[in-house]
PAZA-782590 format. One record per residue (C-alpha): x, y, z; residue in three letters. Coordinates in steps of 0.05 Angstrom, whole numbers, plus 32768, in hexadecimal, padded with zeros to 4 digits. Each point is the difference from the previous one (the first is absolute). Layout:
% PAZA-782590
XYZala/...
***
This chain:
% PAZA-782590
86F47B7C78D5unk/7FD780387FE0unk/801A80467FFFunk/7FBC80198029unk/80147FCA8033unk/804180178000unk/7FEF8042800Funk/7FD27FF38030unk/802B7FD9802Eunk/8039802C7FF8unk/7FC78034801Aunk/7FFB7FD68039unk/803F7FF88017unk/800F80457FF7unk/7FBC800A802Bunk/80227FD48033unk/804280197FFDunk/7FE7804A8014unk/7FCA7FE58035unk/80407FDF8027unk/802680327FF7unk/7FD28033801Eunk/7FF87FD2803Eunk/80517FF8800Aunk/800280468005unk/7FCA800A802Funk/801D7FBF8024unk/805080168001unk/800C80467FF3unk/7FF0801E8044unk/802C7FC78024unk/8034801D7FD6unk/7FFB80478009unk/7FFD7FE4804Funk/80467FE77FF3unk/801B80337FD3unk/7FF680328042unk/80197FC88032unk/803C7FF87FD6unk/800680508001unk/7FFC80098047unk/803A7FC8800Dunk/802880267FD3unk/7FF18044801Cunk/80107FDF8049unk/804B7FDD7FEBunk/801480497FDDunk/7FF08026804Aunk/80267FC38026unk/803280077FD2unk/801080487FECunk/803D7FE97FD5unk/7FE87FCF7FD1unk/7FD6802D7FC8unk/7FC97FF87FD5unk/801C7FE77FCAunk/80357FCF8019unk/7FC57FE4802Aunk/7FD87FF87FBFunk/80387FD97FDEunk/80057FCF8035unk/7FBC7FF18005unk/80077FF67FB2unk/803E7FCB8006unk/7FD67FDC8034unk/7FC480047FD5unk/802D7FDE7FC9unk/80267FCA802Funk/7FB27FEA801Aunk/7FEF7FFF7FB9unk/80427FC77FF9unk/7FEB7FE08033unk/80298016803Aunk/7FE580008048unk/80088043802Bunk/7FFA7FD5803Aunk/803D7FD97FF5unk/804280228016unk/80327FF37FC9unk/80337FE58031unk/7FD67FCA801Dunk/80007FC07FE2unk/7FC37FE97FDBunk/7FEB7FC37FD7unk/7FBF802B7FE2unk/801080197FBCunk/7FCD80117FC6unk/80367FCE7FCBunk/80117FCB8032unk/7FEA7FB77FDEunk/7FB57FF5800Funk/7FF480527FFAunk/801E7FF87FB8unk/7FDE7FCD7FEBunk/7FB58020801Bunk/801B803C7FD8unk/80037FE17FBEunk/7FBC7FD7800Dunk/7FE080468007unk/8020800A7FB1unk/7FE57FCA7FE4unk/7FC07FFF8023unk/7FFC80457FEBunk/7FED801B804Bunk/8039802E8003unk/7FF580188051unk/802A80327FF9unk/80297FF98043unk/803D7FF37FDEunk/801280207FC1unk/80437FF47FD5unk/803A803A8003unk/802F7FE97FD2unk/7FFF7FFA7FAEunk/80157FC57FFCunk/7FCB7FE4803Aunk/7FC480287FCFunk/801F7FEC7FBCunk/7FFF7FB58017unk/7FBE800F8021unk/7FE6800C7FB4unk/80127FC07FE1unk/7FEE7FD38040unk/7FBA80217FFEunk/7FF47FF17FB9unk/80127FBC8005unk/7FDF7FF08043unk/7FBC801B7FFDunk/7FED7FD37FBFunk/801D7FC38028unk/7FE28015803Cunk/7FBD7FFD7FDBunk/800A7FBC7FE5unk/800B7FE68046unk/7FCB8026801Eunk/7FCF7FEC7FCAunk/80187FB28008unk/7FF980088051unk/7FB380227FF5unk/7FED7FCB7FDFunk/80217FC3802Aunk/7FE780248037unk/7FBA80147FE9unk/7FFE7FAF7FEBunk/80107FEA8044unk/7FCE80238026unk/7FBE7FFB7FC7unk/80167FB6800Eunk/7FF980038045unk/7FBE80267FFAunk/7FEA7FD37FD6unk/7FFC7FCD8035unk/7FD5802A8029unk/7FD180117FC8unk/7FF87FB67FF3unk/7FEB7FF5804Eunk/7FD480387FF3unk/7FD87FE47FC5unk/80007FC08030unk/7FCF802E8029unk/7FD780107FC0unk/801480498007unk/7FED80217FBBunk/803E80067FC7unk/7FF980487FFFunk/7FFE8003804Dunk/80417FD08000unk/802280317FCCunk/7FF380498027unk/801B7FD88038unk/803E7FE17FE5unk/801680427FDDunk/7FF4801F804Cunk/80307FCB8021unk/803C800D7FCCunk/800180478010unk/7FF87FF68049unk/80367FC98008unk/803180227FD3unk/7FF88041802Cunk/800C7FDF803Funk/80377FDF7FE9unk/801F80377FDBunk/7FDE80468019unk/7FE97FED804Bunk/803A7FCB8017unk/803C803D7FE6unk/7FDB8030801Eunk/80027FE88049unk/80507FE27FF0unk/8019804A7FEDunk/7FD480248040unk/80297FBD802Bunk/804580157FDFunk/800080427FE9unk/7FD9801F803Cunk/7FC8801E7FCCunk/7FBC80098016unk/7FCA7FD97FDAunk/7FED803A7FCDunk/804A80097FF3unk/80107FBD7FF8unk/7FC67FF77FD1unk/800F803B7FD8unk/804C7FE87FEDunk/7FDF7FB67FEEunk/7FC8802D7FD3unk/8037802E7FE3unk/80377FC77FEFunk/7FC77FD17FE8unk/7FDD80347FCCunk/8056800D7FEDunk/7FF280418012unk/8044800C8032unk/7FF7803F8021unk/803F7FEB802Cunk/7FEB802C803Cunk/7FF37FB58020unk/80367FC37FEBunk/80057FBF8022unk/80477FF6801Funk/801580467FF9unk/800280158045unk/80447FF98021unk/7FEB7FD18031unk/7FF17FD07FD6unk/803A7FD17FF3unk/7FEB7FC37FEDunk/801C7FFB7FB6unk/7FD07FC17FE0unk/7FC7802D801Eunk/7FF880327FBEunk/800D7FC57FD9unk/7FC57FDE8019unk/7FD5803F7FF3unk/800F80037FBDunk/7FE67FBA7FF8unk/7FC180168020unk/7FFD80387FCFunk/80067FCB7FC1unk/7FC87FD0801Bunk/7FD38047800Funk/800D800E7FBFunk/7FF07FC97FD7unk/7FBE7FF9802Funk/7FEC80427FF7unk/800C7FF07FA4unk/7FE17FBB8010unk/7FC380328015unk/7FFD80357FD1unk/80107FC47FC5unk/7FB87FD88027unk/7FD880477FF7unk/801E80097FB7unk/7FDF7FBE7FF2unk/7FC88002801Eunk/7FF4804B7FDBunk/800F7FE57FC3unk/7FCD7FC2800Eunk/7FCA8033800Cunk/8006802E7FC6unk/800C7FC27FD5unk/7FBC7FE7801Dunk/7FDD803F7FFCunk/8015800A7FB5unk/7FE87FBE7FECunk/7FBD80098030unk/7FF280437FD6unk/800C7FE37FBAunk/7FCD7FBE8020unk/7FD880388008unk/7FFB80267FC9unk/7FFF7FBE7FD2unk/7FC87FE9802Bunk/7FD480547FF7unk/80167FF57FB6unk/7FE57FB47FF8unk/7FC280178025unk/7FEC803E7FD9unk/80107FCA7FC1unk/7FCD7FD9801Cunk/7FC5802C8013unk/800A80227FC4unk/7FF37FBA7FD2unk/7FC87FF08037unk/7FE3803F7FF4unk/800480027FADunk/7FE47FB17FFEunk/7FC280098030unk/7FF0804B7FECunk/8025800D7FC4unk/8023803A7FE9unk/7FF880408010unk/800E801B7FBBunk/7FE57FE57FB7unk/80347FD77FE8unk/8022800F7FC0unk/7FDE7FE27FC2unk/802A7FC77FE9unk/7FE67FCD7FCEunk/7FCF7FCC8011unk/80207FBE801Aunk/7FDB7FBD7FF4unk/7FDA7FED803Funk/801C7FC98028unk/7FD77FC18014unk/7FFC80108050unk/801F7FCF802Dunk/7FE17FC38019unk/7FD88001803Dunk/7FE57FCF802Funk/7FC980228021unk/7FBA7FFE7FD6unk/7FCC802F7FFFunk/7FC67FF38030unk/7FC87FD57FE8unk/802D7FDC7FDAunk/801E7FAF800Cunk/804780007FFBunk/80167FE17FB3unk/802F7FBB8015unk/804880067FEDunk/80297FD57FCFunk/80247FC7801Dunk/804480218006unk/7FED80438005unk/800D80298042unk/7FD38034801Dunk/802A803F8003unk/800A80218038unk/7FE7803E8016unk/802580407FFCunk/80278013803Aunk/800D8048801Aunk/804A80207FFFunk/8011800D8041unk/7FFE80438016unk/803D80298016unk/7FD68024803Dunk/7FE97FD48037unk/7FB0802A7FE4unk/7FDF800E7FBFunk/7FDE80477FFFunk/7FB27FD97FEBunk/7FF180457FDFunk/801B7FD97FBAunk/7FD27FC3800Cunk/7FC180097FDEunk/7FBA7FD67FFEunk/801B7FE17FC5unk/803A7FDE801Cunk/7FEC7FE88043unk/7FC47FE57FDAunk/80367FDC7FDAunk/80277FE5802Dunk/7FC57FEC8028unk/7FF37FD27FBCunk/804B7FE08003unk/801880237FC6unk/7FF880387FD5unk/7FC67FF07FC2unk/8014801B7FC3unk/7FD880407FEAunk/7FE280077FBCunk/8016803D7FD4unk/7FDE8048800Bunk/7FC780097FCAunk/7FD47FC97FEAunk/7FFF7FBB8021unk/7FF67FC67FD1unk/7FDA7FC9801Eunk/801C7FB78013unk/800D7FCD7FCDunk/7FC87FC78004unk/802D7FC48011unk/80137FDE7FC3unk/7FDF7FAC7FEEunk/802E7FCD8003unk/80207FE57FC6unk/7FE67FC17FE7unk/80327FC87FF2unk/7FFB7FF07FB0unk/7FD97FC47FE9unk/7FD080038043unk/7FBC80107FEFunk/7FD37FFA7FC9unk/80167FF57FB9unk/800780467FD8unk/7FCD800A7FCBunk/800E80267FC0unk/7FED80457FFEunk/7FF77FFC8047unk/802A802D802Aunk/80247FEB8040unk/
***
């Protein structure tokens, strides 16, 4: 990539990287300055219900349950109940590191210990590059699968004579549409069944854990009251098809990118060739019917050269018969031109007067024209005749 190219699309995304966040902060910061007072007002209320609990001792409790939240504790759950929810039970684990190597990272659940974060380093580094060798051999299995199936509706559609281009807009439109209702739209009304999300919400999480973005203010299966433990498992399988979909995609538009600037390349070399072989062209045209511009350079006389034979006579004229075995050449053909037209501005009287002839009749030298050879007797054969005489000439 060129350095100007560079430069320009790091322009760009700076470009966009200010516009959005400009919008965000029209978008979020009054909601939470909203809260920020809210939150103020609760506190404010608690300290006059409860003259004995201070300031700061209320501030440090809100901080440990701040933390706790942050570990995944619920402040719903009474620590003496019992409760099969937890954040490292089996299934929630196992979710957990999936959003490692899929490198989602919600954010729900976070690691407290050194040993859980120095572990953390080495299974990430391993499990992301494997990760992407799975996910690349899934994209492309599952890309296969359904251009196959496609395929059979593209044939019934040239069965209908439907034009190729036609059939190609249209298969390109049913692999996005199939693979978002089967891994955007079907999700999305699962989570609003299970989860209790409404429609925007639900789509949101399936946008944000698709794109691997994780904001992790919406997981799958971390509400308390959902205890199934196979049901985040099954998520994160979701997540690995959506994934390799969603590269299956962005490889399709890679190609098909790097099939149009190919073409466009090779369509503005054909191009410039073709300008190049037609400026070539005129330019002979124009120096063989008009002749140069400029004198020519003297150079040293050449010996003329006995102009080619031609099969068209001159009128009033019987054409001469031809040997035996001799064959009438044929007449000179045009080159053909690069432009579908010929600009007739180069075609003088001369030519078409020429051509109207059949070929082109050699023209006689500039000066003084000698006059045509009488046609020569033919040769008598030796001892025909009368007898020579002496002092007689032949």
């Amino acid at each position: 990539m060129r350095s100007t190219t560079l430069l320009a699309l790091l322009a760009l995304v700076l470009l966009y990287l200010v516009s959005g966040a400009l919008v965000f902060q029209a978008l979020e910061q009054p909601h939470e300055q909203q809260a920020q007072r809210e939150l103020g007002e609760v506190r404010e209320k608690f300290l006059r219900a409860h003259p004995c609990v201070s300031d700061q001792d209320l501030g440090l409790f809100i901080k440990d349950v701040a933390d706790a939240l942050g570990g995944g504790a619920d402040p719903a759950i009474n620590a003496t109940s019992n409760s099969n929810h937890s954040v490292w039970d089996l299934g929630s684990a196992f979710f957990f590191s999936g959003t490692i190597i899929t490198t989602i990272g919600y954010g729900n659940a976070a690691l407290r210990t050194d040993a859980g974060r120095l572990f953390c380093i080495f299974y990430a580094l391993v499990g992301i590059p494997l990760f992407g060798i799975l996910l690349a051999g899934v994209g492309d299995r599952l890309g296969s699968s359904l251009r196959r199936g496609i395929g059979h509706i593209e044939a019934i559609f040239l069965k209908w004579h439907v034009p190729p281009g036609l059939v190609r807009i249209l298969s390109a439109v049913l692999f996005l549409l199939i693979g978002c209702l089967l891994f955007v739209l079907t999700p999305t009304f699962v989570f609003c069944y299970v989860e209790g999300w409404s429609k925007l919400e639900a789509i949101y999480f399936v946008v944000v854990t698709l794109t691997t973005v994780g904001f992790g203010d919406y997981v799958a299966g971390a509400s308390p009251n959902q205890s199934n433990a196979a049901y985040q498992p099954l998520v994160w399988f979701w997540i690995l098809l959506g994934l390799a979909y969603f590269a299956s995609v962005l490889t399709t538009i890679g190609n098909w990118l790097r099939v149009v600037s190919r073409r466009t390349r090779a369509e503005m070399g054909g191009l410039t060739a073709q300008a190049a072989s037609w400026t070539g062209t005129v330019t002979a045209r124009v120096t063989q019917r008009v002749g140069p511009t400029a004198p020519p350079p003297l150079e040293k006389e050449r010996p003329l050269l006995p102009p080619p034979p031609c099969t068209a006579q001159p009128a009033g004229r019987s054409p001469s018969p031809l040997p035996a075995k001799a064959e009438p050449p044929s007449p000179p053909t045009a080159s053909a031109l690069d432009y579908p037209s010929e600009n007739l501005a180069f075609i003088d009287e001369s030519s078409d007067t020429q051509s109207e002839r059949g070929c082109a009749l050699p023209r006689a030298p500039r000066g003084r024209r000698r006059p045509p050879n009488p046609p020569r007797k033919p040769a008598r054969p030796r001892g025909s005749g009368r007898p020579r005489e002496k002092g007689v000439p032949v």
